[in-house]
N, C-alpha and C positions, 0 to 999 in steps of 0.2 A: 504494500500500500504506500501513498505518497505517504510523505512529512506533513499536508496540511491535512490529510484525512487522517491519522494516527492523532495529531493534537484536537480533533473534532473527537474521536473516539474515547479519548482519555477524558476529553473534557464531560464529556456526557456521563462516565462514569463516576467520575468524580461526585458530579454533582447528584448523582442518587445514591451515593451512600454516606456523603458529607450530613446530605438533609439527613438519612437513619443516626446517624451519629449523634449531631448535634439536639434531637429531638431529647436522648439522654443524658448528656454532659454539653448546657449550652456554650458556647464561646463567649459569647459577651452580658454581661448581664446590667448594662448603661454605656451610655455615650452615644456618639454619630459613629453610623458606619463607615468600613476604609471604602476609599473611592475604585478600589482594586478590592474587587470580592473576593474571599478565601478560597472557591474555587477554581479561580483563575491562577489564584497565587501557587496551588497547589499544582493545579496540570502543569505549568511553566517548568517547577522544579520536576515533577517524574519524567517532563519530557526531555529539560536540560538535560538531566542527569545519562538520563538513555544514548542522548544523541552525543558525550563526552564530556559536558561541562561540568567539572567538580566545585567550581563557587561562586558564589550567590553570583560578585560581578560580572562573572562572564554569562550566566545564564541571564541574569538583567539584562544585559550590550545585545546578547543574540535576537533576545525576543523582541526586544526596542530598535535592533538594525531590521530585521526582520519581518516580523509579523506585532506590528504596530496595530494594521487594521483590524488583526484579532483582538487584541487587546489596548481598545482605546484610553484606558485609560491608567495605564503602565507609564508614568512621569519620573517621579520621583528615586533614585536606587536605594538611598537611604530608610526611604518608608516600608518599600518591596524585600529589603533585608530583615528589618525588622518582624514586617507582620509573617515571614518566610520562617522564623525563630519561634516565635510563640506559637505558631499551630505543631510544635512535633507533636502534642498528646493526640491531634485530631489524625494527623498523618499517621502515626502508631495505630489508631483505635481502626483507621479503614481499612490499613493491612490485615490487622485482626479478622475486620468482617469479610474480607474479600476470604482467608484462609476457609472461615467457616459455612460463606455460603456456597464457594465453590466446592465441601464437603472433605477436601484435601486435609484438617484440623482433625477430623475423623478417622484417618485415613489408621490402623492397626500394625502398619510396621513402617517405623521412622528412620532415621539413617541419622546418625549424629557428627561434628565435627569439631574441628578448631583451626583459625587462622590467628595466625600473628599479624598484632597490630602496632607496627611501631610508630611513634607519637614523634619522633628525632632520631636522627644519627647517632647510632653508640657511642661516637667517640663526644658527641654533646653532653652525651646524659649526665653524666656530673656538673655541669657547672647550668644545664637547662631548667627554669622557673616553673615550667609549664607544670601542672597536677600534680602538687606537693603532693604526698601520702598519698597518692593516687594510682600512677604510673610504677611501674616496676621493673627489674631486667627478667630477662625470658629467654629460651631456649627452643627452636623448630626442629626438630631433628631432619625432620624429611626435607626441610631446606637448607639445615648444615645454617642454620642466621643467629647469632646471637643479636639480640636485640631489647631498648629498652622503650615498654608501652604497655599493652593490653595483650589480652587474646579476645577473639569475636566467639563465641561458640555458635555452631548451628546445626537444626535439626531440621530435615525437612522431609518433605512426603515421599513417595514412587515417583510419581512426576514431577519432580524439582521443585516444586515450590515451598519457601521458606514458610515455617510454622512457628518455631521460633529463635533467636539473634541476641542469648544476653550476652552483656559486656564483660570479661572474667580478668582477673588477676593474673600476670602475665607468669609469674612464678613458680605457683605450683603444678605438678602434672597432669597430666589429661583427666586420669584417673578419678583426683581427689575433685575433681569437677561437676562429675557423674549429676548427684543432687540439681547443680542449676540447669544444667542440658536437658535434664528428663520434668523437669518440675510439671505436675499434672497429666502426665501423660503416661498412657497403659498399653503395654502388649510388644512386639518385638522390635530392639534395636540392635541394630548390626553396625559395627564401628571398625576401627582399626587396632592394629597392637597395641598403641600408645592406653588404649582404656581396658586392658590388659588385669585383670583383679579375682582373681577367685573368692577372695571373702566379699568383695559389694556386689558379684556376679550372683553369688547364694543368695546374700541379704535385700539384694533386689526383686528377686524370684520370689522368694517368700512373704517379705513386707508390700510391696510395691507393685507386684504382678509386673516386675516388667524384665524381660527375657533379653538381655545381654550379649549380644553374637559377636564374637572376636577370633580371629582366627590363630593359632596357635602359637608359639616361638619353635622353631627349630628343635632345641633341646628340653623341648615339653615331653613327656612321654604319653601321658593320655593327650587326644588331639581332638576333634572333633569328627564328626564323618564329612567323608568328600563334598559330598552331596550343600552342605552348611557352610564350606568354604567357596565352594563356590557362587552360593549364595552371596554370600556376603562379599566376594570380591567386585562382583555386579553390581549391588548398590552402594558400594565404595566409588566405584568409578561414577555413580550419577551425584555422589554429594563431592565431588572435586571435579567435577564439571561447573557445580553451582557456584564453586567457590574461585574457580578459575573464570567465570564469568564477574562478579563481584570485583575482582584482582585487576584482572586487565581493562575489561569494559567501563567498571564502576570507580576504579581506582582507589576501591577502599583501605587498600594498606597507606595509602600518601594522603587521610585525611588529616585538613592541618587544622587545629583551632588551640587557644590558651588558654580553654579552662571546661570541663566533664560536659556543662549543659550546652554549649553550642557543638562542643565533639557528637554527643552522639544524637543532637536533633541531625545533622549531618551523615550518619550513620542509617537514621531510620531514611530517610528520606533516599537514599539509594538503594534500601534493601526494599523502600516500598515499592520503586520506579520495576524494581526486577519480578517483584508479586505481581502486578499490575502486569508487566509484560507476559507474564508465562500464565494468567489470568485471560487472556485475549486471545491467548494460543489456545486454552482449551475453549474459550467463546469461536473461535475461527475452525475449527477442527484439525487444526496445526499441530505438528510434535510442539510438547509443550516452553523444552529448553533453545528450540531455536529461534532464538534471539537476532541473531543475525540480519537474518535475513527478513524482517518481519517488518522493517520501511525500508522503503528502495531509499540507498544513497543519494 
């Protein structure tokens, strides 16, 4: 599809789950309204984001060089930043209902993950201000990175789409993570080595109903059956698919900001642009992770 029917499409969507949203948590509750509706504000950033623009200013330039006449009333970039910051709750809450009405929130076997988020240069991080007691050093093994920031955790459906994205402490192992990656959710998850646990593999089973798939180390002696691993090597390969879309398209390892609440309203708002997209693929009858090709250049 073009670039002006994609920003029609997103825009329509927006705006019928914005109105379900705010019907429960209003936005405003006194003053004049902004002269740039929140759904406008919103399509602009899923669609920036989509089309490569990772901040506010460039997405502002593009759509004010650009598509003006969509948005007549797109002036100000300082206002456009702003009101851009304050909606992450509304931006978060649509991701949410997009997971659950497209039924994927439901969905009985999740795939979990983790990417490194580094916030600076290593060789910064001691003498960098940004996220006092926030920020911490980390270790990727599968990228050989030593790095000081975050990890992203995420879990997502069969068809790629993100369920949920919390923000983790960059330190500790995969492992000890287990609790925020699963929080509310039941039934099979299949990961990688790194979450590797035989006692929270039990203690999950038992308390939590939730079934743990990891595939073995070498010098394990009990393994799992063939049949299990290759399960699980499958939907390993769709959640670093997701995550290599995020990475390169979304550019979420180079998110820059100086302080937690603008980091990850920055944060939701890419992960929403990605829901949104793989949302339209199953609206289109499309594979759902191809992203690519989903507006013509």
């Amino acid at each position: 599809m073009s670039r002006d029917y994609f920003i029609i499409m997103v825009y329509c969507l927006v705006c019928e789950h914005y109105q379900a949203v705010i019907t429960q948590h209003p936005v405003r509750r006194g003053g004049f309204p902004p002269a740039l509706s929140d759904e406008e504000v919103i399509t602009m950033e899923i669609c920036g984001e989509y089309f490569g623009y990772d901040e506010d200013e460039d997405i502002y330039d593009y759509f004010r060089s650009h598509y003006q006449h969509f948005f007549p009333q797109l002036r100000e970039r300082t206002g456009f930043v702003r009101q851009a910051a304050n909606l992450w709750q509304v931006k978060a809450m649509i991701q949410q209902r997009l997971t659950q009405i497209s039924g994927q929130a439901a969905d009985w076997l999740q795939v979990i993950d983790t990417l490194p988020m580094p916030v600076c240069t290593y060789t910064r991080a001691r003498r960098d201000r940004c996220f006092p007691g926030e920020a911490d050093y980390g270790y990727c093994e599968a990228k050989k990175l030593h790095y000081y920031g975050f990890k992203l955790g995420l879990r997502i459906s069969r068809v790629g789409m993100i369920i949920a994205y919390p923000l983790l402490p960059a330190r500790p192992h995969d492992s000890q993570l287990l609790d925020d990656l699963i929080a509310g959710f039941e039934g099979v998850v299949p990961a990688d080595k790194a979450f590797l646990d035989a006692f929270r593999q039990e203690n999950l089973a038992q308390k939590r109903h939730v079934e743990l798939v990891v595939p073995a180390r070498k010098n394990m002696q009990t393994k799992p059956p063939v049949a299990i691993i290759k399960m699980c090597r499958r939907w390993r390969k769709l959640v670093e698919t997701v995550g290599s879309h995020l990475t390169e398209r979304y550019h979420i390892a180079q998110t820059r900001a100086h302080d937690l609440w603008h980091y990850q309203h920055r944060l939701i708002r890419k992960v929403l642009s990605h829901t949104v997209c793989v949302f339209i693929n199953l609206q289109l009858g499309r594979p759902p992770l191809h992203l690519d090709d989903l507006v013509a250049s």
